[in-house]
N, C-alpha and C positions, 0 to 999 in steps of 0.2 A: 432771343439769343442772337440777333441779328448785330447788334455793336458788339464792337471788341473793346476790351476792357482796358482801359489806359493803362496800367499797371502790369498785365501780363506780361510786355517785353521786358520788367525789371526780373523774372527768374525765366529768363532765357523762352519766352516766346515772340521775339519781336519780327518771327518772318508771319505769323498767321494774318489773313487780310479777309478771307472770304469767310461766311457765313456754315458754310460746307463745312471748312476744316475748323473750326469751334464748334461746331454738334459732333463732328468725326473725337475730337477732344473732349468733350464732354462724356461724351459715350464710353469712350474710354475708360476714365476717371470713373465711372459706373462700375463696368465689368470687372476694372481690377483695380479696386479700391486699395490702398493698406487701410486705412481702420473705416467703418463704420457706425453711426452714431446714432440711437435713435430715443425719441418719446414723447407720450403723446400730451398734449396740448390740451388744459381743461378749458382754457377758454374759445374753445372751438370746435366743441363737441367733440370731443378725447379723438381728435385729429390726431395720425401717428407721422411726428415729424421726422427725415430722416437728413441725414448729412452722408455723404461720400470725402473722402480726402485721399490722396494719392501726391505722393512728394516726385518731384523730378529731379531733386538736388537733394544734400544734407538740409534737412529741416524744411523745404520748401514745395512748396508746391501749388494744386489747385483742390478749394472744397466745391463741390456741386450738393446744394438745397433742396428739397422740396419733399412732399411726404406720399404717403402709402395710403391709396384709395382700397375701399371696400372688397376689392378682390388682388387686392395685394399687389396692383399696380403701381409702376412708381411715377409721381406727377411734377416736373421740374418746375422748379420756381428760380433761379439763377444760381449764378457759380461767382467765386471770385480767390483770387490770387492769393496765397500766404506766404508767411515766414514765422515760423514757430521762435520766439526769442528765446535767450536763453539768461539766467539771472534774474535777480528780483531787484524791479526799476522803482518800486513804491509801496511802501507799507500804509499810506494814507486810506482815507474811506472810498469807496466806489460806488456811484449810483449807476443807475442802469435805465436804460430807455428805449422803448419799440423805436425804429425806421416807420415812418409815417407809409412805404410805398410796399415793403416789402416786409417778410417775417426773417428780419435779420435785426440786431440792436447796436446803439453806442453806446459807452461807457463814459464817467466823467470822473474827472479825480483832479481834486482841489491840493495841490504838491506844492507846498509854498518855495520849492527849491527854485521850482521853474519860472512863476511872476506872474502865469497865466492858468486859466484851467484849460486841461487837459482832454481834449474830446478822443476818444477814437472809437477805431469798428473792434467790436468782441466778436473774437475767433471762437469761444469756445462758448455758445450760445446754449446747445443742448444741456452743459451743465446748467448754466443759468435755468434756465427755464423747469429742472428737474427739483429744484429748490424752491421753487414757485410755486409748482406746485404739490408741494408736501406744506406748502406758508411756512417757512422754513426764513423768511429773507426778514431782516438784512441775514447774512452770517457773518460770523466776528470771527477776526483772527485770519482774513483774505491777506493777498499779496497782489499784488500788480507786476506781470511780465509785458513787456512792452518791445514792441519791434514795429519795423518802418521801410515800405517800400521806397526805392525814389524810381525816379523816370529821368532825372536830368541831373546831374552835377560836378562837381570840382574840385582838384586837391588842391591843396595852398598848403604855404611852407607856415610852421608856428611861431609865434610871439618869439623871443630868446625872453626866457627868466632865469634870476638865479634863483638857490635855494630857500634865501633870505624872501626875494617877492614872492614866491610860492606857498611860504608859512605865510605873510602875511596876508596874501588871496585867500588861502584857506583860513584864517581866521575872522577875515571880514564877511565871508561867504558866511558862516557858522554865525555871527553876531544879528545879519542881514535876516537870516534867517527866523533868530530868534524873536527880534524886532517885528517881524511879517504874520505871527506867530501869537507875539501882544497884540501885535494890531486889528486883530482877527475878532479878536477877544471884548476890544474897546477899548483900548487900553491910549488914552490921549498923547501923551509923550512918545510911544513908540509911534504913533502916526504924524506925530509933528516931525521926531528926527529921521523917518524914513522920508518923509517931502523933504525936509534942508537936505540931507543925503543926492537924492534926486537932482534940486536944483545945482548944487556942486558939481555933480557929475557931468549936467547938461553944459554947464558952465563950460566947466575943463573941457569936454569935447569939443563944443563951439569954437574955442581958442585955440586948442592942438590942429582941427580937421584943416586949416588954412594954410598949414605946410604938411599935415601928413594923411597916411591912406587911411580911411577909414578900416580895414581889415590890420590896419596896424596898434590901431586906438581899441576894436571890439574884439575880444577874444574867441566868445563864444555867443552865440543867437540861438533863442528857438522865440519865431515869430509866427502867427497866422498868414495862412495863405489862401488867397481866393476866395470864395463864397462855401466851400465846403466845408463844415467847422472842421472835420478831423484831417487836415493839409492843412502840415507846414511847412515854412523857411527855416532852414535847420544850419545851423554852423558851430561843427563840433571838431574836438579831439579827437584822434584815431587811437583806441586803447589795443585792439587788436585786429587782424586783418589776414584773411585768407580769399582765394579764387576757386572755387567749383564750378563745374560743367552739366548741365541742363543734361540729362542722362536720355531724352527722348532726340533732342535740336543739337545738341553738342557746343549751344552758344554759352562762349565765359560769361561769368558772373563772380561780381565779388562780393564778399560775405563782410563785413565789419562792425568792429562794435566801439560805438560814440560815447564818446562823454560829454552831455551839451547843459548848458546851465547845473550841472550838479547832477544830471538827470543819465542815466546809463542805459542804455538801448543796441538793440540790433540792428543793420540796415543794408540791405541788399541793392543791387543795381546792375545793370548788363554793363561786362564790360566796354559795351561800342558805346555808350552813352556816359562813361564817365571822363574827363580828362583830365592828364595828369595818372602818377600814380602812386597808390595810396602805399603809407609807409606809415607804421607804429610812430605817432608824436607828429606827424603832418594833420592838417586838418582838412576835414570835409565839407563842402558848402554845397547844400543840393533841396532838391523841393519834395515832401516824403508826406506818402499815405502813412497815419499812423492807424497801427494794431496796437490790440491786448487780450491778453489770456490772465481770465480773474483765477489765482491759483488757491481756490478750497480747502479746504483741513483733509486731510485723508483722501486727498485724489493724487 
């Protein structure tokens, strides 16, 4: 417990520094939970895992990890930052995978909307693992909720389009896709015309960037970032956008929700760390832990 978690200043705890005051925090989020999660774990000798969670804002907050020793002691294993999203970001399949360090997982979701796959941290672990062990998994018929810290970023003014490029973006977006889709499949023609596509693009970019910005030319990004698979470079649309207040620290925060490659999300950020301000149809350019919450049939 000794590091502070890069990500905690994005729901308003960016004065914590000492070691003291994250166990004073964590202890907290203990004793007054709102929900508690718990179950036990076959593959660890019916280990009873438990989660703590405790929001400090609308939807936000901190989970603390770890489980229930034989006299009903609780044994912490780490905590980390949330944003419960809100919407469903992906009806595609989701695999699921241990953390090599810790008893926490990431999730993968192959979205052809987006170009890339999709890694992040699963918020709602207990579920997972309660299907596991009944051999319950895959389950059919999941959704994908998806939200996203950031720590650092920027509004920027958007593209001007008319009505007319706007169908046509949405229909090449729908065509791109479906093409992405054959190609998945084997489908030779659809991967021949997505590479000429490609080189056209590269092309035309190449030859515009010599007189113009490059944020003029790209609309929207969602890239890998760093060594961490689930951190990205994100540059989206702002669909909607509100400010709450850290209910413990009093520090602003802003709540918004992105439209980035096709792909619609949550994303929070401390107010002192964002510049600019964000405005419905302005865009977001900022670097984001991504979450997800796999949403099950009847939960």
């Amino acid at each position: 417990m000794k590091f502070l978690h890069r990500f905690l200043r994005s729901i308003g705890f960016s004065r914590l520094t000492s070691t003291k005051e994250i166990q004073a925090l964590v202890k907290d989020v203990i004793l007054h939970a709102d929900s508690r999660n718990y179950t036990t774990d076959r593959e660890k000798e019916d280990t009873v895992l438990v989660e703590f969670c405790r929001n400090f804002a609308d939807n936000m907050g901190i989970a603390v990890c770890g489980e229930m020793d034989d006299e009903d002691h609780f044994i912490y294993y780490y905590f980390y930052p949330y944003l419960r999203g809100s919407g469903i970001s992906s009806m595609e399949d989701i695999s699921i995978e241990r953390h090599a360090a810790t008893e926490s997982y990431a999730g993968v979701c192959d979205d052809v909307k987006v170009g890339v796959t999709l890694i992040f941290y699963l918020q709602n672990m207990i579920s997972y693992i309660k299907y596991r062990n009944r051999d319950a998994l895959p389950v059919k018929g999941t959704s994908l909720t998806l939200s996203a810290l950031a720590d650092q970023g920027s509004i920027m003014m958007p593209i001007r389009k008319s009505e007319k490029q706007k169908r046509k973006i949405q229909r090449s977006s729908i065509t791109r896709s479906q093409l992405i889709e054959a190609a998945r499949r084997g489908d030779e023609d659809a991967i021949e015309s997505l590479t000429l596509e490609d080189m056209d693009t590269y092309t035309a970019i190449s030859r515009k960037i010599q007189q113009e910005d490059v944020f003029s030319l790209v609309d929207t990004y969602f890239m890998p970032y760093g060594v961490e698979c689930d951190q990205y470079s994100i540059l989206g649309e702002i669909q909607e956008c509100r400010s709450v207040n850290n209910r413990l620290t009093g520090e602003k925060i802003w709540l918004m929700t992105v439209e980035c490659n096709d792909l619609t999300f949550d994303v929070c950020i401390n107010g002192a760390d964002l510049f600019g301000e964000p405005v419905v149809g302005r865009r977001f350019k900022g670097v984001v832990w991504l979450q997800g919450a796999v949403n099950y049939p009847g939960e």
